[in-house]
mmJSON file of the N, C-alpha and C atoms, coordinates in Angstrom:
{"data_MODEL":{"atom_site":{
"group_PDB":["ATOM","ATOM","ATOM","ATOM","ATOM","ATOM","ATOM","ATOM","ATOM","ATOM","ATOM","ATOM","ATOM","ATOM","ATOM","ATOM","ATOM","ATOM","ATOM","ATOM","ATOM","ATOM","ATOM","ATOM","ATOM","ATOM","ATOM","ATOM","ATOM","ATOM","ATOM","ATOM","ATOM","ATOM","ATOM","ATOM","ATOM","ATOM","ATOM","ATOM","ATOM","ATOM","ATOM","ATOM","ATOM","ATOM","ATOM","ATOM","ATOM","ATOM","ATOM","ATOM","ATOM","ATOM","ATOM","ATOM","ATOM","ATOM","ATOM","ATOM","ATOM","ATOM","ATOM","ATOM","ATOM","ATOM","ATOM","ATOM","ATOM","ATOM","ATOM","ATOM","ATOM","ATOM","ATOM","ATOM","ATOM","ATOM","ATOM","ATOM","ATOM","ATOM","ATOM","ATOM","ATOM","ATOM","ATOM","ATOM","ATOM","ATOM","ATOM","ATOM","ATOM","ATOM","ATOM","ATOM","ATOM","ATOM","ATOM","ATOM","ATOM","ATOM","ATOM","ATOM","ATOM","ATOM","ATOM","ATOM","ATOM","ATOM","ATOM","ATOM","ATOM","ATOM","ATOM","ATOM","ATOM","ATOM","ATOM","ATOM","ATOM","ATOM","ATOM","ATOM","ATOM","ATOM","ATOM","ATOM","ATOM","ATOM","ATOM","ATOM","ATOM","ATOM","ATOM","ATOM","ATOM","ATOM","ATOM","ATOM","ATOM","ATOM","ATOM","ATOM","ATOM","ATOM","ATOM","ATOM","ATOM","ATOM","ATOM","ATOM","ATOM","ATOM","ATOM","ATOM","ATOM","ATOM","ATOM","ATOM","ATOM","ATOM","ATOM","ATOM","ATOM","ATOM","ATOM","ATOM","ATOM","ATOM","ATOM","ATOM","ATOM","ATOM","ATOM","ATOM","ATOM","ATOM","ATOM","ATOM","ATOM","ATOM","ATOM","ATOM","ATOM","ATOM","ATOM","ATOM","ATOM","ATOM","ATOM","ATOM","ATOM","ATOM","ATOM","ATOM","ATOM","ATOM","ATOM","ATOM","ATOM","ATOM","ATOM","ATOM","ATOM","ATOM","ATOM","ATOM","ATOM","ATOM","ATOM","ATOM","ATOM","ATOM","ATOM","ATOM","ATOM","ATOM","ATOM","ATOM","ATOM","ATOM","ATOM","ATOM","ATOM","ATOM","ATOM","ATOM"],
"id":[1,2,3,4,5,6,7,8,9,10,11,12,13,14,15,16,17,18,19,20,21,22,23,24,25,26,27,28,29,30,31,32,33,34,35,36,37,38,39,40,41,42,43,44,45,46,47,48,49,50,51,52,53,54,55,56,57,58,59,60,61,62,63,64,65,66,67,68,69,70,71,72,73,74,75,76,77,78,79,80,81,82,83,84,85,86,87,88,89,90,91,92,93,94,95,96,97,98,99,100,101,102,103,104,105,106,107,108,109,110,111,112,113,114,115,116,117,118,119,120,121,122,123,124,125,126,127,128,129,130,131,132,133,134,135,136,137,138,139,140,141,142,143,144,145,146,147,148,149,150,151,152,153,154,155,156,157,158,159,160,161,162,163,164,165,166,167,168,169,170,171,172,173,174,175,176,177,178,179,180,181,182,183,184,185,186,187,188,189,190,191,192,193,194,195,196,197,198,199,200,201,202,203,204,205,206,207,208,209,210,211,212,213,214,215,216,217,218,219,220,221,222,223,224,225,226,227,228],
"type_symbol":["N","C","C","N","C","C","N","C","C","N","C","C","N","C","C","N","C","C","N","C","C","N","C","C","N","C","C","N","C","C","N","C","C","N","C","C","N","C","C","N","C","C","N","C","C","N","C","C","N","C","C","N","C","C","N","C","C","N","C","C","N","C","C","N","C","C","N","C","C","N","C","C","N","C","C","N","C","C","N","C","C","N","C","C","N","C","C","N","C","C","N","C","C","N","C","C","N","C","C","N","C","C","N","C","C","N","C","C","N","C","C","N","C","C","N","C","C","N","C","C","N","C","C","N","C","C","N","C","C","N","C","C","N","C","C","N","C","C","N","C","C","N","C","C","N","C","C","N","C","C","N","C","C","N","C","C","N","C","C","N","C","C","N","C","C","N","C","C","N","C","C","N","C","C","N","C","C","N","C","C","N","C","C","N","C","C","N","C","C","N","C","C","N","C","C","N","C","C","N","C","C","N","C","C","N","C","C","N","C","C","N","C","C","N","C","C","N","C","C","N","C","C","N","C","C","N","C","C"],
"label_atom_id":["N","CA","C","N","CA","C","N","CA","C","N","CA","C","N","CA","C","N","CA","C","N","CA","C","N","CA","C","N","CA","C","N","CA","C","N","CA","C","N","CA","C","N","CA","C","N","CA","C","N","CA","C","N","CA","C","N","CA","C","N","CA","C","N","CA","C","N","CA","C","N","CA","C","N","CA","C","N","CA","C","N","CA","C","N","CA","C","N","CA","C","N","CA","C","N","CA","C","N","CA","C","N","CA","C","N","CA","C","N","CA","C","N","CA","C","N","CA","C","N","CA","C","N","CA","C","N","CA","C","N","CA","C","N","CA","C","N","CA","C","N","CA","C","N","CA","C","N","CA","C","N","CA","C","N","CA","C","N","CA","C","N","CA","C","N","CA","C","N","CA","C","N","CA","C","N","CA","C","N","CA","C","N","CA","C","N","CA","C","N","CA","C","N","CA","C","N","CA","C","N","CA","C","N","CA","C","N","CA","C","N","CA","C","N","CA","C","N","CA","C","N","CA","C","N","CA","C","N","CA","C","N","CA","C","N","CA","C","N","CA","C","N","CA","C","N","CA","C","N","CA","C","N","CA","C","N","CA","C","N","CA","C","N","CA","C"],
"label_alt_id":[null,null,null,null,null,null,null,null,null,null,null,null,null,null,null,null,null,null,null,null,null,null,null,null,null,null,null,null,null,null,null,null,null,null,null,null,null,null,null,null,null,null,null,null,null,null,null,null,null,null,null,null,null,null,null,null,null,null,null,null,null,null,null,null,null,null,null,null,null,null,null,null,null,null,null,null,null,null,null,null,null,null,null,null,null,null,null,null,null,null,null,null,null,null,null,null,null,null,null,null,null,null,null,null,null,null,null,null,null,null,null,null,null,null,null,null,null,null,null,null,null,null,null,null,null,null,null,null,null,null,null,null,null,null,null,null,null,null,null,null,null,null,null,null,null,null,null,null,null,null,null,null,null,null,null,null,null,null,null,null,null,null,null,null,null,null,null,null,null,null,null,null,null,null,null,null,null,null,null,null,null,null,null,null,null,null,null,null,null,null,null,null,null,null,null,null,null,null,null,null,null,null,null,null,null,null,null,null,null,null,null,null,null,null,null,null,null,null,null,null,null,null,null,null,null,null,null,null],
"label_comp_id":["UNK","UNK","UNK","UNK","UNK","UNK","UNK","UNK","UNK","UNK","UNK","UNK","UNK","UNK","UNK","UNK","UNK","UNK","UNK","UNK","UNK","UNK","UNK","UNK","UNK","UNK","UNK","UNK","UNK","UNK","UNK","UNK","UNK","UNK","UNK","UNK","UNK","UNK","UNK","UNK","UNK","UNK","UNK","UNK","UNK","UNK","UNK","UNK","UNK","UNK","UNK","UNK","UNK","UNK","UNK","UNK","UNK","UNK","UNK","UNK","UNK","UNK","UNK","UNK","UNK","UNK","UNK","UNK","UNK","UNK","UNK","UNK","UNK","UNK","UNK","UNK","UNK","UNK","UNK","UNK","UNK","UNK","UNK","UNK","UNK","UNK","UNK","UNK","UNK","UNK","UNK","UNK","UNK","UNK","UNK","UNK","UNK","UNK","UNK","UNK","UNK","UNK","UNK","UNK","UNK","UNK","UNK","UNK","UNK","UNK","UNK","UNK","UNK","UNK","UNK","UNK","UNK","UNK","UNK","UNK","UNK","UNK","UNK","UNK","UNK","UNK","UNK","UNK","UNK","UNK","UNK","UNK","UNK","UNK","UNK","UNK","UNK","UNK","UNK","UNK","UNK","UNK","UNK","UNK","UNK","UNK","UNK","UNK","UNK","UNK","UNK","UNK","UNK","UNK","UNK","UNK","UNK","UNK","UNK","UNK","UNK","UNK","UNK","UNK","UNK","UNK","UNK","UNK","UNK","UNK","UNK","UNK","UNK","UNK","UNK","UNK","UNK","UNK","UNK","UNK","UNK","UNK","UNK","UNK","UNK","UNK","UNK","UNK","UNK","UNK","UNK","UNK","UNK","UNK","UNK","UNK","UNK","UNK","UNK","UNK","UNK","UNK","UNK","UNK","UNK","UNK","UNK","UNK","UNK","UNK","UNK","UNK","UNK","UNK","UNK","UNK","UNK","UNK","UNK","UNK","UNK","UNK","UNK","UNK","UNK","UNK","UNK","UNK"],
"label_asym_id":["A","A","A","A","A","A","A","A","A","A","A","A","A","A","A","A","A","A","A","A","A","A","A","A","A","A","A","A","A","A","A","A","A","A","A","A","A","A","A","A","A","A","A","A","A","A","A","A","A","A","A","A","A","A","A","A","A","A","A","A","A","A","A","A","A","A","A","A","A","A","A","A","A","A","A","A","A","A","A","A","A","A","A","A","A","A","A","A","A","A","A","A","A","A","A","A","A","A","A","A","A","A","A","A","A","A","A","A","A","A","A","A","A","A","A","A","A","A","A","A","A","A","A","A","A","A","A","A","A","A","A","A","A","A","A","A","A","A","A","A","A","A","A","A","A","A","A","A","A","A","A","A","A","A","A","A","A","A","A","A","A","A","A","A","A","A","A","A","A","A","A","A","A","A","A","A","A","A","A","A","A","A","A","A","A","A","A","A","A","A","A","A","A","A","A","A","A","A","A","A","A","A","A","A","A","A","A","A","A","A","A","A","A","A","A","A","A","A","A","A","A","A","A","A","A","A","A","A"],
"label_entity_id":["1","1","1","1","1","1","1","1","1","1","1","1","1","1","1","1","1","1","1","1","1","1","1","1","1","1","1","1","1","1","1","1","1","1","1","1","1","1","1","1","1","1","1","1","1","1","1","1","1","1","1","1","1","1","1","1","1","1","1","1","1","1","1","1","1","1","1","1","1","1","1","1","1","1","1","1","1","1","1","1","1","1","1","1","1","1","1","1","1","1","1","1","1","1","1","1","1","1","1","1","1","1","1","1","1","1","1","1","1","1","1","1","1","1","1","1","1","1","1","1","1","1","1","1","1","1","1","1","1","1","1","1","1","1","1","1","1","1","1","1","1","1","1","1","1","1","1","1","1","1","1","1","1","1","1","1","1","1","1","1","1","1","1","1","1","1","1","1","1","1","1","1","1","1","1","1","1","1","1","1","1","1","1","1","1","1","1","1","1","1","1","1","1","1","1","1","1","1","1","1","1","1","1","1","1","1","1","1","1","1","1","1","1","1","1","1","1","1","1","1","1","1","1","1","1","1","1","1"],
"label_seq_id":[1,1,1,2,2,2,3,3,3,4,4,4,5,5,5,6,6,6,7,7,7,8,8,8,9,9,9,10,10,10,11,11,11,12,12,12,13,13,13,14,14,14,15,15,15,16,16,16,17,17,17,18,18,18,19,19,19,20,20,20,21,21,21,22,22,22,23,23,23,24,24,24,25,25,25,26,26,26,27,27,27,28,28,28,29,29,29,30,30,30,31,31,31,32,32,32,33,33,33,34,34,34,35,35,35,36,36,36,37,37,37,38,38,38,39,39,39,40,40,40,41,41,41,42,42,42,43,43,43,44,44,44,45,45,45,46,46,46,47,47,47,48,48,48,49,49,49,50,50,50,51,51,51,52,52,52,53,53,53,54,54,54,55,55,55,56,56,56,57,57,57,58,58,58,59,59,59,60,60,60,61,61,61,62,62,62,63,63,63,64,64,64,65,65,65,66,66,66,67,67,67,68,68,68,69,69,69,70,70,70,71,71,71,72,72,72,73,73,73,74,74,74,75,75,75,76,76,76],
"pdbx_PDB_ins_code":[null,null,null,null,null,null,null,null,null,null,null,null,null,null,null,null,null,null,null,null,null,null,null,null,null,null,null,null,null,null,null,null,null,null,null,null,null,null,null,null,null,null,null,null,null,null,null,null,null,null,null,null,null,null,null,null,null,null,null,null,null,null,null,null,null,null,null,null,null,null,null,null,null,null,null,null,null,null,null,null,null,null,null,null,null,null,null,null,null,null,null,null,null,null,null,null,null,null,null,null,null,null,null,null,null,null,null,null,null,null,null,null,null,null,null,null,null,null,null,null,null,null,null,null,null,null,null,null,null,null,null,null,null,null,null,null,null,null,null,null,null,null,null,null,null,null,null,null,null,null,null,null,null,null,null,null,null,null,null,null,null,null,null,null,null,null,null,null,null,null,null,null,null,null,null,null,null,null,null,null,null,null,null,null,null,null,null,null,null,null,null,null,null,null,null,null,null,null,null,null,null,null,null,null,null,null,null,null,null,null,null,null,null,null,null,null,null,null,null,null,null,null,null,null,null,null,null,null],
"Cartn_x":[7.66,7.32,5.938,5.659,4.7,3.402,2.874,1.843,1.16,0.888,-0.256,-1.644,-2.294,-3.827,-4.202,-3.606,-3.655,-3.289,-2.302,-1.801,-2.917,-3.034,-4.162,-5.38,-5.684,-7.297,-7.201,-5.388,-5.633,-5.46,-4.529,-4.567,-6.313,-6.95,-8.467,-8.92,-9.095,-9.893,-9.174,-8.075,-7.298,-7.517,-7.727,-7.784,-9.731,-10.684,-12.118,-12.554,-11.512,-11.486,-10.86,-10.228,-9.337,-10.351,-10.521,-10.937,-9.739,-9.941,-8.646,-8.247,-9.36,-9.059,-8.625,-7.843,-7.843,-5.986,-5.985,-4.193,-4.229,-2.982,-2.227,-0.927,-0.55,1.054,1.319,2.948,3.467,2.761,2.607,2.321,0.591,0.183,-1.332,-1.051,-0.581,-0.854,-0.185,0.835,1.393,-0.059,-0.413,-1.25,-2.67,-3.051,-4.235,-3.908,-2.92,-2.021,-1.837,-1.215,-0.68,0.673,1.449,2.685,3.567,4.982,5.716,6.949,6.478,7.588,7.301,6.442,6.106,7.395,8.613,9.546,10.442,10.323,10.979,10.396,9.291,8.497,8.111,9.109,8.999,10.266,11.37,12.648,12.919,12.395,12.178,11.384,10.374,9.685,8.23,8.319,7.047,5.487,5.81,4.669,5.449,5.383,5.596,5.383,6.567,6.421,5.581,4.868,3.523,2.51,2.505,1.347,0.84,1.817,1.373,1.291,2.314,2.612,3.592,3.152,3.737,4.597,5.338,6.362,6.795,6.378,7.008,8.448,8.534,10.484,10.552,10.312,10.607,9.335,8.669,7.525,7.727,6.599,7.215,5.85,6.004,5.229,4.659,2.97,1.734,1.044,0.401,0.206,-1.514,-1.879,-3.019,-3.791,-4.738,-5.406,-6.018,-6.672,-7.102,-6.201,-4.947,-4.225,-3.497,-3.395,-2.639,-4.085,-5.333,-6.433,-5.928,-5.979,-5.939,-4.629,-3.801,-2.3,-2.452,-3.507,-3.794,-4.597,-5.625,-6.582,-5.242,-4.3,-3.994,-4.532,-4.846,-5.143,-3.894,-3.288,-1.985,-0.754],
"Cartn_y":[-9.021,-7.653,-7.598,-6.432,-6.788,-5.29,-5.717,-4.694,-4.361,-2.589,-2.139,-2.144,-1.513,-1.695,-1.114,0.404,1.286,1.046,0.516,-0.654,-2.081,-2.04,-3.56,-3.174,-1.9,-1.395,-1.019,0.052,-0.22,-0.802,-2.081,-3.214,-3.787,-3.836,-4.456,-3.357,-1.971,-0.891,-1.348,-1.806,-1.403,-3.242,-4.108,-5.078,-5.35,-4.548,-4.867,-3.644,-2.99,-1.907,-2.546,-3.509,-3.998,-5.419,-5.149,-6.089,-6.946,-8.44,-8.341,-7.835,-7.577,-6.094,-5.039,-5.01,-3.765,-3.896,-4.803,-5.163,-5.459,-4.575,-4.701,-5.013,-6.004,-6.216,-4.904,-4.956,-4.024,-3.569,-4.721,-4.785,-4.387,-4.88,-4.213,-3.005,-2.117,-1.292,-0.833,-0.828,0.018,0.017,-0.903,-1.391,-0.387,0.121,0.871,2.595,2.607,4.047,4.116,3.381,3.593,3.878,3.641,4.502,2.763,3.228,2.223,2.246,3.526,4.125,3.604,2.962,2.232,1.963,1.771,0.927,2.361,3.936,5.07,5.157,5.059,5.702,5.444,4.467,3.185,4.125,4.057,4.179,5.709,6.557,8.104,8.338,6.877,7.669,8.2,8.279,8.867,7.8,7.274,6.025,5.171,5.347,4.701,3.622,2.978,1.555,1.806,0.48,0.425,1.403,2.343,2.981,2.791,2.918,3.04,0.964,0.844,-0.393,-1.272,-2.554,-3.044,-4.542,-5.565,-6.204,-7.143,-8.483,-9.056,-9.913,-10.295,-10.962,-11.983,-12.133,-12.945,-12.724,-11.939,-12.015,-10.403,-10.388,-9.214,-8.458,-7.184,-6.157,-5.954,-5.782,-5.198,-3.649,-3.285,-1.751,-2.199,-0.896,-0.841,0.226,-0.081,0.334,2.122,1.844,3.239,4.067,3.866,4.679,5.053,4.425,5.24,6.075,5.919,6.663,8.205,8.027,8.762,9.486,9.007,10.123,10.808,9.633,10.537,11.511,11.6,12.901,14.083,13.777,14.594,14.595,13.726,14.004,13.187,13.123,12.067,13.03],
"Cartn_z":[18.2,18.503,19.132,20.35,21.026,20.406,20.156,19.726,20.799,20.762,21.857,21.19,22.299,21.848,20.194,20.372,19.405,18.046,17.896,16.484,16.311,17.61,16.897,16.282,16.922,16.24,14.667,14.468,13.745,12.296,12.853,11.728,11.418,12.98,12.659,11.779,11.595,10.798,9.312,8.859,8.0,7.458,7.863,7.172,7.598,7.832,7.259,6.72,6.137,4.688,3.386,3.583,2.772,2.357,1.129,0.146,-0.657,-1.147,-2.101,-3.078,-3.258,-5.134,-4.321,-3.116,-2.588,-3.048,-2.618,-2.414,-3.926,-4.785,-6.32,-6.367,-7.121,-7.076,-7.854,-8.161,-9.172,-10.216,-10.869,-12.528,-11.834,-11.564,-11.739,-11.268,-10.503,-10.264,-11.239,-11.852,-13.39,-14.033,-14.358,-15.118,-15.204,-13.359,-13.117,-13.372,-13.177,-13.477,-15.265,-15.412,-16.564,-16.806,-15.807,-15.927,-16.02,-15.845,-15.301,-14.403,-13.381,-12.237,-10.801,-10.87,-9.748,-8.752,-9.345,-8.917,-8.215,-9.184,-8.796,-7.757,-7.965,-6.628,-5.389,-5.326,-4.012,-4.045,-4.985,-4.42,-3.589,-4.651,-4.145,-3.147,-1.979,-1.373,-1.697,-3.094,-3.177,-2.67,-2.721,-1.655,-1.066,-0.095,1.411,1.991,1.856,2.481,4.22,4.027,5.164,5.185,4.355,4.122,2.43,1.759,0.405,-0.066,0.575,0.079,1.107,1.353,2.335,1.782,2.183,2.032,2.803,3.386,4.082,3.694,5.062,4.377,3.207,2.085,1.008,-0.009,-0.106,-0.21,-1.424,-2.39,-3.302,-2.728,-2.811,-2.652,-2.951,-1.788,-2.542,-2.313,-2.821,-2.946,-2.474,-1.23,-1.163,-1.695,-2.514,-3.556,-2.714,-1.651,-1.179,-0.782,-0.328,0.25,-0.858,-2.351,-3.833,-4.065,-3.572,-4.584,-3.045,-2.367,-1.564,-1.817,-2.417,-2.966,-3.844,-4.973,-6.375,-6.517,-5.163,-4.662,-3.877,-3.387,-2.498,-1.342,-0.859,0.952,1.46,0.827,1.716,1.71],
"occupancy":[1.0,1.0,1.0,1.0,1.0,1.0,1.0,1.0,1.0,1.0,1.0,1.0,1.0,1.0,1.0,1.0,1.0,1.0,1.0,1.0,1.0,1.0,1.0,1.0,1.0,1.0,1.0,1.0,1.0,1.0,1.0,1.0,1.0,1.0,1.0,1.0,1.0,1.0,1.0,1.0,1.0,1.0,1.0,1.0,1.0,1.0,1.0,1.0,1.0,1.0,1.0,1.0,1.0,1.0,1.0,1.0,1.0,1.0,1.0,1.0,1.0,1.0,1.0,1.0,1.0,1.0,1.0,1.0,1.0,1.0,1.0,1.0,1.0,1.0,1.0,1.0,1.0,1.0,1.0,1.0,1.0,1.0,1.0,1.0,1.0,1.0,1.0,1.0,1.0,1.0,1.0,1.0,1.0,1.0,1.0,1.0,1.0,1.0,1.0,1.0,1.0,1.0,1.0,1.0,1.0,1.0,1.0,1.0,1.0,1.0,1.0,1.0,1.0,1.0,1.0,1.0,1.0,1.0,1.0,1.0,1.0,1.0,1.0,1.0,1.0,1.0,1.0,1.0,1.0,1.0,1.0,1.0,1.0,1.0,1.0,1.0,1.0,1.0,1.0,1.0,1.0,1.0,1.0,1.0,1.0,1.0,1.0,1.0,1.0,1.0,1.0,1.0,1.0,1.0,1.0,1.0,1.0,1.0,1.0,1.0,1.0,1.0,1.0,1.0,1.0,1.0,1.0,1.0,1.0,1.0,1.0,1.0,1.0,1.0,1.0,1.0,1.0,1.0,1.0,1.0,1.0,1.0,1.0,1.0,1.0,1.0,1.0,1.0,1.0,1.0,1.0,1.0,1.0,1.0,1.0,1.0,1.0,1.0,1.0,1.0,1.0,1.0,1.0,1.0,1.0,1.0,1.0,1.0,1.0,1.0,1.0,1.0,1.0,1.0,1.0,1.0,1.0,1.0,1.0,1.0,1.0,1.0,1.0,1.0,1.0,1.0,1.0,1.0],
"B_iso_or_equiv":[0.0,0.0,0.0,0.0,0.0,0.0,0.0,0.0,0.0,0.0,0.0,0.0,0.0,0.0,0.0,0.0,0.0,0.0,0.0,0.0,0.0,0.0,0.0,0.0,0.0,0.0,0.0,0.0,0.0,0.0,0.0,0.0,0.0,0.0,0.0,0.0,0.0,0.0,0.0,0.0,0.0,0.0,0.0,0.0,0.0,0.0,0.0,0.0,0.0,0.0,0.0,0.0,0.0,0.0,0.0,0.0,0.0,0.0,0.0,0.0,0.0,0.0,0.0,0.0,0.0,0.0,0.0,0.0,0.0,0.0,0.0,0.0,0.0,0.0,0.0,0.0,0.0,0.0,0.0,0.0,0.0,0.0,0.0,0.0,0.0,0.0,0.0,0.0,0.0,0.0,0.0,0.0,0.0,0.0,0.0,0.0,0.0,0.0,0.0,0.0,0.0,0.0,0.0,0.0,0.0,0.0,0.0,0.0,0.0,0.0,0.0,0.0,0.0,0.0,0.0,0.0,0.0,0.0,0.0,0.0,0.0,0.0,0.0,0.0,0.0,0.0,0.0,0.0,0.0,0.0,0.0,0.0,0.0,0.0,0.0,0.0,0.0,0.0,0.0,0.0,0.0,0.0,0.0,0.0,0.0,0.0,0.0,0.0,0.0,0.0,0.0,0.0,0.0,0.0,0.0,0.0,0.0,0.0,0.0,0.0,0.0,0.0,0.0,0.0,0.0,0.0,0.0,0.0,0.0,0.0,0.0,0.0,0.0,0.0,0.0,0.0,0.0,0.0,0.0,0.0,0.0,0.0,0.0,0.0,0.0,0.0,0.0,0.0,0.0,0.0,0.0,0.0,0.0,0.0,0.0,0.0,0.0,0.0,0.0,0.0,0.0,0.0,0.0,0.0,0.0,0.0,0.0,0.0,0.0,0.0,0.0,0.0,0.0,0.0,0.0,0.0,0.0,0.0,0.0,0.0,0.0,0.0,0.0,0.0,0.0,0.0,0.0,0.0],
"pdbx_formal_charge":[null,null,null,null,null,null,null,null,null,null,null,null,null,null,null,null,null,null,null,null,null,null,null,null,null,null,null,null,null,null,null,null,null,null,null,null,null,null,null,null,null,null,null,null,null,null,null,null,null,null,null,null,null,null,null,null,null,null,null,null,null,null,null,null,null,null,null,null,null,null,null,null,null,null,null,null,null,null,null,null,null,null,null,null,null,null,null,null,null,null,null,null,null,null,null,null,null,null,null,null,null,null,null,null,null,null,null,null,null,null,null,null,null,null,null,null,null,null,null,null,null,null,null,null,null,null,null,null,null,null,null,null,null,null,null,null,null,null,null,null,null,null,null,null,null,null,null,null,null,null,null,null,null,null,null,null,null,null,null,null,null,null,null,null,null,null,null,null,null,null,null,null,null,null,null,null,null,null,null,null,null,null,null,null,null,null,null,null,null,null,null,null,null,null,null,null,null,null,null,null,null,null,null,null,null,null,null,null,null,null,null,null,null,null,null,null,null,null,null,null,null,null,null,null,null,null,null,null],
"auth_seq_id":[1,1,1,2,2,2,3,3,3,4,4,4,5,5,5,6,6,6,7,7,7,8,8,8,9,9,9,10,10,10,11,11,11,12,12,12,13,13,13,14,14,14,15,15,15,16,16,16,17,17,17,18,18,18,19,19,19,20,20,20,21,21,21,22,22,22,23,23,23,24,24,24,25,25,25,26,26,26,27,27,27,28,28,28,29,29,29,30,30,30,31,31,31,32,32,32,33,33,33,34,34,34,35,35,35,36,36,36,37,37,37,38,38,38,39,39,39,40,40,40,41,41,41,42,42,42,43,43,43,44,44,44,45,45,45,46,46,46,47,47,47,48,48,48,49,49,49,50,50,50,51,51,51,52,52,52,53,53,53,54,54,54,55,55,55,56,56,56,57,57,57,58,58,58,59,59,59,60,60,60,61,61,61,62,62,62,63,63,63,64,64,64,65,65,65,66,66,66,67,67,67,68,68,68,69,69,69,70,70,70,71,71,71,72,72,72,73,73,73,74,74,74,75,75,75,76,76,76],
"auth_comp_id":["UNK","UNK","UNK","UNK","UNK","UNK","UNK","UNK","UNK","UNK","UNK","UNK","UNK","UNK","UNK","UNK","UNK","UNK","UNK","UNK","UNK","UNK","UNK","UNK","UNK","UNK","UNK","UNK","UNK","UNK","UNK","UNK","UNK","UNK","UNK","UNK","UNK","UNK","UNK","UNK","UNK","UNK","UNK","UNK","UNK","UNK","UNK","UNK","UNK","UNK","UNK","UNK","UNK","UNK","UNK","UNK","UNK","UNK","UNK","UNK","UNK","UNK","UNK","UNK","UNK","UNK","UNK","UNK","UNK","UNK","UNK","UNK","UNK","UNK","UNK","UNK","UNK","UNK","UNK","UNK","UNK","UNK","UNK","UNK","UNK","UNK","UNK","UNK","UNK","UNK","UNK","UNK","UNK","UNK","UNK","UNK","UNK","UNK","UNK","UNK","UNK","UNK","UNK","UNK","UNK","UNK","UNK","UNK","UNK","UNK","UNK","UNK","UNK","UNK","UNK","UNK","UNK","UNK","UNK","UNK","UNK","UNK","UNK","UNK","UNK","UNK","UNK","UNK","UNK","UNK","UNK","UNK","UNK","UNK","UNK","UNK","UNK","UNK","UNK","UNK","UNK","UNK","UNK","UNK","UNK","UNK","UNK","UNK","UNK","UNK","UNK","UNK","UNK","UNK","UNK","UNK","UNK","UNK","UNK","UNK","UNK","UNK","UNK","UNK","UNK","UNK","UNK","UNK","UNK","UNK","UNK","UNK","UNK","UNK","UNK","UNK","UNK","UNK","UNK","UNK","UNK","UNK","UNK","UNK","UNK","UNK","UNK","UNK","UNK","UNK","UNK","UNK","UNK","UNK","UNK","UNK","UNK","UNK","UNK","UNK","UNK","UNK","UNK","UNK","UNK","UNK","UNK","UNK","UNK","UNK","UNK","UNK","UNK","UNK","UNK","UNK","UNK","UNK","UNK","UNK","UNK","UNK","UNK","UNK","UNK","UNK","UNK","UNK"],
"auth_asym_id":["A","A","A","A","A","A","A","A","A","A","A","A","A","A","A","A","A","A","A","A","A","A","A","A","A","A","A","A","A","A","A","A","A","A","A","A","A","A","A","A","A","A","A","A","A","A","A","A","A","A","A","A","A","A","A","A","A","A","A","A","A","A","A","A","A","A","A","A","A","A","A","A","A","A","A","A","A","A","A","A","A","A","A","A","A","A","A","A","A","A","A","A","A","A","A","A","A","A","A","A","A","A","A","A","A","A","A","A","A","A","A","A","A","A","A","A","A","A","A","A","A","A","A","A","A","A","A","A","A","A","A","A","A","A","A","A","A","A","A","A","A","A","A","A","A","A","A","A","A","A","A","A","A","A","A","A","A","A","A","A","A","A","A","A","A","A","A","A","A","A","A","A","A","A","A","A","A","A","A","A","A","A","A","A","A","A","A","A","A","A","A","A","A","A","A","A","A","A","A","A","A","A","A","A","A","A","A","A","A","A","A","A","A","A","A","A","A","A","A","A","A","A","A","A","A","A","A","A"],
"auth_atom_id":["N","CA","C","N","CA","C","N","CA","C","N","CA","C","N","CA","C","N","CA","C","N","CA","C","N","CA","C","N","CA","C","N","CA","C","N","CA","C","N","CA","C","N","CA","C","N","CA","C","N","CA","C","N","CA","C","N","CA","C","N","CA","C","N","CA","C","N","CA","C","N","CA","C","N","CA","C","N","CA","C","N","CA","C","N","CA","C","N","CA","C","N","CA","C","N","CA","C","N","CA","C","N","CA","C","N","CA","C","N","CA","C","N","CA","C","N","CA","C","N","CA","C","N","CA","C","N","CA","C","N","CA","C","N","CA","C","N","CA","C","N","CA","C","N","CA","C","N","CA","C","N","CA","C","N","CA","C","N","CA","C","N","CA","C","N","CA","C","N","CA","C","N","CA","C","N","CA","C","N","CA","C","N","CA","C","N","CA","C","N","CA","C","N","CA","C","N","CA","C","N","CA","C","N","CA","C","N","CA","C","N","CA","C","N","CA","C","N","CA","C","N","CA","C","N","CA","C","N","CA","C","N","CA","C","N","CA","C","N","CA","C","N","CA","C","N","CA","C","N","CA","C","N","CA","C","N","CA","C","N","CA","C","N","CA","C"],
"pdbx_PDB_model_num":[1,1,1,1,1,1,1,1,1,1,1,1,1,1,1,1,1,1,1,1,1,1,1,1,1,1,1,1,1,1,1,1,1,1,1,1,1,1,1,1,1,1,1,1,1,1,1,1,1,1,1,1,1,1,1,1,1,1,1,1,1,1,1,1,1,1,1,1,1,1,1,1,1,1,1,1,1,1,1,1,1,1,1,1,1,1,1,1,1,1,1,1,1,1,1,1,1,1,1,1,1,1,1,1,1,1,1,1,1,1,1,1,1,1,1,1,1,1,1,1,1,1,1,1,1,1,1,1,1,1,1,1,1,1,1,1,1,1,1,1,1,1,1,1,1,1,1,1,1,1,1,1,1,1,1,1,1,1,1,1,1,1,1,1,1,1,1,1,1,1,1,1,1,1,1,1,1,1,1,1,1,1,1,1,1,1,1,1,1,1,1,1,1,1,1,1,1,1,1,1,1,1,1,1,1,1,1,1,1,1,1,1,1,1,1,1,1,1,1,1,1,1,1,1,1,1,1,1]
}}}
């Protein structure tokens, strides 16, 4: 897949915001919440694959930490 300019800037903005305490598997992020719907809330949508949380092919899913603080404020 061929990326334009506009996607490359901003994967570059989005990975020198991104710390590794930024990226949470499942369980930590249950863990920072407190809950254990993590798994509904992928399914329902309610956080959004490639924004809330992203997934490559074989690979289990990580959650980026600002864009859940940014749901749990409501600006998302």
């Amino acid at each position: 897949m061929r990326r334009n300019a506009s996607n490359q800037s901003a994967l570059v903005a989005l990975n020198e915001r991104a710390t590794p305490d930024a990226w949470l598997t499942r369980c930590e992020l249950e863990a920072k919440l407190g809950c254990e719907s993590v798994r509904e809330m992928m399914r329902n949508g309610t956080l959004r694959r490639d924004f809330h949380w992203f997934q490559r092919e074989g690979t289990r899913a990580l959650f980026w930490w600002p864009a859940i603080v940014a749901w749990l404020q409501g600006a998302d």
